[in-house]
C-alpha positions as CSV (number, residue, x, y, z in Angstrom):
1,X,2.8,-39.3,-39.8
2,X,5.3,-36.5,-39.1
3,X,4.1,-34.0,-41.5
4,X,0.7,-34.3,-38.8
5,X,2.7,-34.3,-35.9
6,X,4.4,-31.1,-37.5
7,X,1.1,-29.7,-38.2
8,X,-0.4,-30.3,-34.9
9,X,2.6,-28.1,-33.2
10,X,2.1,-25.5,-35.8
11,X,-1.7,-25.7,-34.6
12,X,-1.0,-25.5,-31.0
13,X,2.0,-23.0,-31.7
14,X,-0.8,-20.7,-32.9
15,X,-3.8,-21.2,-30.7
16,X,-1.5,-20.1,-27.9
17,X,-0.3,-17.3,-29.7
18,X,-4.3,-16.5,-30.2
19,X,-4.9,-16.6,-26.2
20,X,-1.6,-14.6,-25.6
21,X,-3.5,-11.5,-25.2
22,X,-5.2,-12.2,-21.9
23,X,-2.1,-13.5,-20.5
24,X,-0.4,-10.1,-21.9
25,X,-3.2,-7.9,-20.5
26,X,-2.6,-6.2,-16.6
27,X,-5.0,-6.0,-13.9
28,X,-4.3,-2.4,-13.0
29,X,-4.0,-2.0,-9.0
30,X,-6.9,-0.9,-6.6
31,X,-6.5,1.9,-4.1
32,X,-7.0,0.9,-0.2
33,X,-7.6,3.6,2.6
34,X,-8.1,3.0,6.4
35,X,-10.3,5.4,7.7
36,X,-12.5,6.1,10.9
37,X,-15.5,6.3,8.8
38,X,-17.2,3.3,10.7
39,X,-14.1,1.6,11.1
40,X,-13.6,1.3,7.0
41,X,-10.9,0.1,5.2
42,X,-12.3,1.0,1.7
43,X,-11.2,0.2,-2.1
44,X,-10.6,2.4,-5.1
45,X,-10.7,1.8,-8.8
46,X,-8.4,3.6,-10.9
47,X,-11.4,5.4,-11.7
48,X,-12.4,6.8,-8.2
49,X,-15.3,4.7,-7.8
50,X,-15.5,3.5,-4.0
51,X,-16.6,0.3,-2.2
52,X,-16.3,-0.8,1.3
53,X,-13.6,-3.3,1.6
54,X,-14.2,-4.1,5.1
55,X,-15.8,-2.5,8.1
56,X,-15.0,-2.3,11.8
57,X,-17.6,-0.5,13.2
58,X,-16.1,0.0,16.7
59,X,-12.4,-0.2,16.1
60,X,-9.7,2.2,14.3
61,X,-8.1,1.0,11.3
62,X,-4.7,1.8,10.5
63,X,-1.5,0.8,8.5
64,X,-2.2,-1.2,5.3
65,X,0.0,-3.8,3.4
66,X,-0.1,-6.4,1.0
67,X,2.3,-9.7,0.7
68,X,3.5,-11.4,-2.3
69,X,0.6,-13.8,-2.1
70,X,-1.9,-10.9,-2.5
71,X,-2.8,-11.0,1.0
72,X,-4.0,-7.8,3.1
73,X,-2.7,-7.1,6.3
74,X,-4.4,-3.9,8.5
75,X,-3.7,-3.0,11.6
76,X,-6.9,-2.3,13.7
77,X,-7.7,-0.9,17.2
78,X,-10.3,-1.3,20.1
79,X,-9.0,-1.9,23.9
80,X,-6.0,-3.7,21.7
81,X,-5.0,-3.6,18.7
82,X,-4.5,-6.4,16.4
83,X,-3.5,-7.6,12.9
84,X,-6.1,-8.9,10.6
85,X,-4.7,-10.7,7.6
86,X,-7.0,-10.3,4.6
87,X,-6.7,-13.7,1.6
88,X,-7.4,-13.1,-1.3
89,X,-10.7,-14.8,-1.1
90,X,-11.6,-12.3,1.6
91,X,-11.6,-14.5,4.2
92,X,-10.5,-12.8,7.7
93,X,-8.6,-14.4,10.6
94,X,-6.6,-12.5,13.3
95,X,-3.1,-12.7,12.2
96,X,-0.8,-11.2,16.0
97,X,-1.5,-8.4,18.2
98,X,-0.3,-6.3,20.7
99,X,-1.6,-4.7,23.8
100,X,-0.5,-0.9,22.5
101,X,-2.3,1.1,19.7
102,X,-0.9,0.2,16.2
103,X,-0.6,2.2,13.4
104,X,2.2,1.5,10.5
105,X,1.9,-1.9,8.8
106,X,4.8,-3.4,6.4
107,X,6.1,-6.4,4.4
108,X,9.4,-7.1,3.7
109,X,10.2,-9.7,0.4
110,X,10.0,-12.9,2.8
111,X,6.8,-12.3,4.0
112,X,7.3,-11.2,7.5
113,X,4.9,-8.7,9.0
114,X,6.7,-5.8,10.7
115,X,4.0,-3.4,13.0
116,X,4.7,0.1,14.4
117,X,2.7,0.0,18.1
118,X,2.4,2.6,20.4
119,X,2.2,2.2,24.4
120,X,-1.1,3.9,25.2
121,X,0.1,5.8,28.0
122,X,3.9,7.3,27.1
123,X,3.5,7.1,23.6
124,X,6.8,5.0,23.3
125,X,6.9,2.8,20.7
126,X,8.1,-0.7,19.5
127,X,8.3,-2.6,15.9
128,X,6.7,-5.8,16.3
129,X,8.2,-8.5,13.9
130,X,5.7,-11.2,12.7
131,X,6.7,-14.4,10.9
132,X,4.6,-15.8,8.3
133,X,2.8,-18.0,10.4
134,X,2.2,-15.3,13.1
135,X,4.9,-15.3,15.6
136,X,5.7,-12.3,17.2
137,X,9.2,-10.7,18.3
138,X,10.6,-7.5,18.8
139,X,12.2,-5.9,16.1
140,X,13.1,-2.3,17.7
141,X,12.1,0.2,19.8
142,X,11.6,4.1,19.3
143,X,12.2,6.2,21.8
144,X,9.4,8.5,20.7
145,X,5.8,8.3,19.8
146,X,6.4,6.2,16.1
147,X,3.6,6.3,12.8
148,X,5.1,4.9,9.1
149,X,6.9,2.1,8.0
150,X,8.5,1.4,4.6
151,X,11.1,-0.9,3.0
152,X,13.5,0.7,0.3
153,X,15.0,-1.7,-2.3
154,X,17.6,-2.8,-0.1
155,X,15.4,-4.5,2.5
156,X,16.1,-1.4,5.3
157,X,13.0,-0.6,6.9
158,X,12.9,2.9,7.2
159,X,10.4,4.6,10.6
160,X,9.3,7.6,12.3
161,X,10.1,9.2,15.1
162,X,8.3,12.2,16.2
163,X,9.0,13.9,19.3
164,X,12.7,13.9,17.9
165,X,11.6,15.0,14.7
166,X,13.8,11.9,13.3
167,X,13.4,9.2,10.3
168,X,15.6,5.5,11.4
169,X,17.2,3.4,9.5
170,X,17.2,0.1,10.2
171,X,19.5,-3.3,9.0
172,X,17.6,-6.3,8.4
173,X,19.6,-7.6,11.7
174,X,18.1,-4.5,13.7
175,X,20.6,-2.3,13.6
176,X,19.4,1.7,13.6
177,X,21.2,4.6,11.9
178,X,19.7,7.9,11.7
179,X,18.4,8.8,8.5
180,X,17.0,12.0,8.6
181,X,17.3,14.4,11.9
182,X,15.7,17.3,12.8
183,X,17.3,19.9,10.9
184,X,16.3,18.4,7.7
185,X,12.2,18.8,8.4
186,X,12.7,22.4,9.6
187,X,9.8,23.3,12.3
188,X,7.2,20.5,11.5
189,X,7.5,17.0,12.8
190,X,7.2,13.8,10.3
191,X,4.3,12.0,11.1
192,X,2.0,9.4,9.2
193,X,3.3,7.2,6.1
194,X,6.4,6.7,4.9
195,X,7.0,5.8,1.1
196,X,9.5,5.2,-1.9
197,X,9.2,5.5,-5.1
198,X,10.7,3.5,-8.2
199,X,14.1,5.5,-8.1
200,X,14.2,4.9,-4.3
201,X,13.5,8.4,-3.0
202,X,11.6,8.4,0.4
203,X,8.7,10.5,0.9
204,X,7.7,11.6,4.1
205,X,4.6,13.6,5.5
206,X,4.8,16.0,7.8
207,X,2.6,18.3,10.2
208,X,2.7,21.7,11.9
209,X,2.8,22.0,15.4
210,X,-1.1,22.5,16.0
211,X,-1.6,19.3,13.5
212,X,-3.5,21.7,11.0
213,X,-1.5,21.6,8.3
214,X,1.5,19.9,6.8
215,X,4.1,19.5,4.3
216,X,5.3,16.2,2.0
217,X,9.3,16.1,1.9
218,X,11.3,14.0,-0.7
219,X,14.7,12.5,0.3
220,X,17.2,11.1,-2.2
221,X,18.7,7.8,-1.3
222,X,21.5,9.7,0.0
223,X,19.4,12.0,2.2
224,X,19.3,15.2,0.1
225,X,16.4,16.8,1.0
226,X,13.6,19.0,-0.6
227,X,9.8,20.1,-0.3
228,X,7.6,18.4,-2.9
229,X,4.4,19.6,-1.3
230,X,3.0,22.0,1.2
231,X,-0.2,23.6,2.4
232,X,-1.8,20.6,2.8
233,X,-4.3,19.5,5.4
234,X,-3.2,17.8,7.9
235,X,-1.2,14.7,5.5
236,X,-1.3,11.1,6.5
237,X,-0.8,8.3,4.0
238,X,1.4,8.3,1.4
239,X,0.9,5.8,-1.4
240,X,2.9,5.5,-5.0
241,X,0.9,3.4,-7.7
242,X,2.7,1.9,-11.2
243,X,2.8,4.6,-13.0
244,X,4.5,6.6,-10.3
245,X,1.8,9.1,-9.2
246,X,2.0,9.7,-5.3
247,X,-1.8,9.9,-3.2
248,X,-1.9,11.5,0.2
249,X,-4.8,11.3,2.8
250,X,-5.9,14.4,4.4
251,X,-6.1,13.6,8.1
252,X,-10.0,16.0,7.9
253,X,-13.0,14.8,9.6
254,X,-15.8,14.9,7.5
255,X,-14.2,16.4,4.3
256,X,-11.1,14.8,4.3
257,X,-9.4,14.0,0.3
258,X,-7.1,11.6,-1.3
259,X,-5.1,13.8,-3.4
260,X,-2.8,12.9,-6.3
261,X,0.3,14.3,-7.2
262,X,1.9,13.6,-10.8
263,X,5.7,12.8,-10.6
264,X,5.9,16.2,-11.9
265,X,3.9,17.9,-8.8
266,X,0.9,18.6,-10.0
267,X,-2.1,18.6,-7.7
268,X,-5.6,17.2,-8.4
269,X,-8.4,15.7,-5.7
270,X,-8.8,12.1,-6.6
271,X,-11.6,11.4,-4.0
272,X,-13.2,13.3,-1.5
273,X,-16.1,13.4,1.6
274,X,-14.0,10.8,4.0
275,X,-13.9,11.3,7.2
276,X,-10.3,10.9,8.9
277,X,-8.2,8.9,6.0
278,X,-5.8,7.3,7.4
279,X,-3.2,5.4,5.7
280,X,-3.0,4.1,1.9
281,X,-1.5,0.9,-0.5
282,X,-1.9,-0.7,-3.9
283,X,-3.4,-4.2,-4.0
284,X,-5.0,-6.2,-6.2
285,X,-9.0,-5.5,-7.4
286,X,-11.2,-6.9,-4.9
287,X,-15.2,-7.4,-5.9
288,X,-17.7,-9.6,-6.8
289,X,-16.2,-11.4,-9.5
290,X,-13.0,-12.4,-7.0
291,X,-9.9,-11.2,-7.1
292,X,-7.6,-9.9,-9.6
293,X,-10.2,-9.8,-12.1
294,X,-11.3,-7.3,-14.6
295,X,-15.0,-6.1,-15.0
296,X,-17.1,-8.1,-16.9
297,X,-16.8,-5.4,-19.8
298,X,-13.2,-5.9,-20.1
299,X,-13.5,-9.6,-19.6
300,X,-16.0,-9.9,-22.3
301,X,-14.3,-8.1,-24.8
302,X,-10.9,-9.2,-24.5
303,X,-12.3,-13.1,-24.6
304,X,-13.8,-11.8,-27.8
305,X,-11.2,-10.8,-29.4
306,X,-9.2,-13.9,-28.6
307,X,-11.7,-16.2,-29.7
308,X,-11.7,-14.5,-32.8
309,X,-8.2,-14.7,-32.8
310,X,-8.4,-18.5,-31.7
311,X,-10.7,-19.2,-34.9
312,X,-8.5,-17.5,-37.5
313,X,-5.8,-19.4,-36.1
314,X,-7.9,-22.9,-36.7
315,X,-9.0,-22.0,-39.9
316,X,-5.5,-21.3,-41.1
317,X,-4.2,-24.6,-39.6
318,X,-7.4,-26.7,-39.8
319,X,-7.2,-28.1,-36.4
């Protein structure tokens, strides 16, 4: 009787070890870019192929960010903007708002929602804190017209400042330190997405004075500066995926790109044709079959290859 118990563990022991490879495989991340392309927010496959996400026809989408849970939050604008939040079953349901324009979007490791909004007559702007369950507070409040938000490793949310040319620092509890100030982005002003990559070094885009052209800056975490990028046109979002390759959206109507930059700088067009990209982020693969699933090719052969593996396994233990 124990030599079949025995045998039975032994059996189960190696039909898991069989079915270990689909556990073992990744879903590689999808690309998301806002754009005012009717009002899209659309979705890229590691391979460039593009879908529409979700479509606003007669509002502006902006910031992008995904929780924990694998929701989507975007920021979105008509006479006010608002926060949609996105499940993963791709159900939508209005998440806060504000009565200013909104443009960064980000998520800090408990879940809370924090939103960069603009008054739509000075320009001033607040960070909007939202709680999990949609309640609003006041985070902070820029002096100047503000874009990107990002959280480094430590939980500080880092934002822009524009007319003073300046990137914030701020505590979980609020309190602001200046980052970066004017001297360190010379004569353009940082505008658009702010984001960090695996060793914690902010990147930052910014623009010329007639908005034309623009520059991506790298900071260390202890504010060392440097150029990793210029000549672009007109950059916007700033997005890092796993294996540490940094998009950009050129701000173009019509012909605007998503370029992508190695960690080593090199430079190659990743999509193309969009109309005003806005900002990017990494999420989970959205489409037919539901989320965070491969494509049926992949899905079919890696269930083949663990079903063979599964009946090897049975034949060896006769279970």
């Amino acid at each position: 009787m124990k030599k079949t118990i025995f045998a039975r563990l032994l059996c189960t022991a190696a039909v898991l070890a069989a079915l270990a490879p689909i556990t073992a495989l990744a879903v590689p991340d999808n690309l998301y870019v806002s754009a005012n392309q009717g009002g899209s927010i659309f979705e890229y496959t590691p391979a460039g192929v593009q879908s529409t996400f979700a479509s606003y026809p007669t509002l502006l989408p902006r910031g992008l960010a995904f929780d924990s849970n694998g929701n989507l939050f975007a920021a979105v604008n008509g006479s006010q903007g608002n926060v949609i939040k996105i499940n993963p079953g791709g159900v939508q349901s209005k998440f806060g708002g504000s009565a200013g324009f909104l443009e960064g979007v980000a998520v800090d490791s408990t879940g809370d929602v924090f939103v960069m909004s603009q008054n739509r007559f000075t320009l001033a702007s607040t960070i909007f804190k939202f709680t999990p369950s949609g309640t609003r507070s006041t985070f902070a409040s820029e002096l100047g017209q503000g874009f990107g938000l990002a959280f480094n490793s430590a939980g500080n949310l880092f934002a822009v400042d524009i007319p003073d040319r300046t990137i914030s620092e701020y505590t979980p509890g609020g309190t602001r330190t200046t980052f970066a100030g004017p001297a360190a982005v010379g004569n353009e002003s940082p505008l658009g997405q702010l984001a960090f990559d695996s060793a914690g070094n902010l990147f930052v885009s910014t623009l010329t004075s007639d908005f034309t052209m623009g520059s991506i800056l790298e900071f260390t975490p202890g504010g060392t500066e440097s150029t990793f990028a210029t000549g672009l046109r007109s950059p916007r979002g700033l997005a890092f995926d796993s294996a540490g390759n940094l998009f950009v959206t050129e701000n173009v109507p019509n012909n605007g790109d998503i370029l992508e930059f190695t960690p080593g700088g090199i430079e190659t067009v990743f999509a193309s044709g969009l109309s005003n990209p806005q900002f990017l982020t990494f999420g989970p693969a959205r489409g037919p079959a539901g989320p965070n699933l491969p494509d049926s090719g992949s899905t079919f052969a890696i269930l083949s290859i663990a079903l063979v593996a599964l009946e090897s396994a049975r034949r060896r233990c006769s279970c």
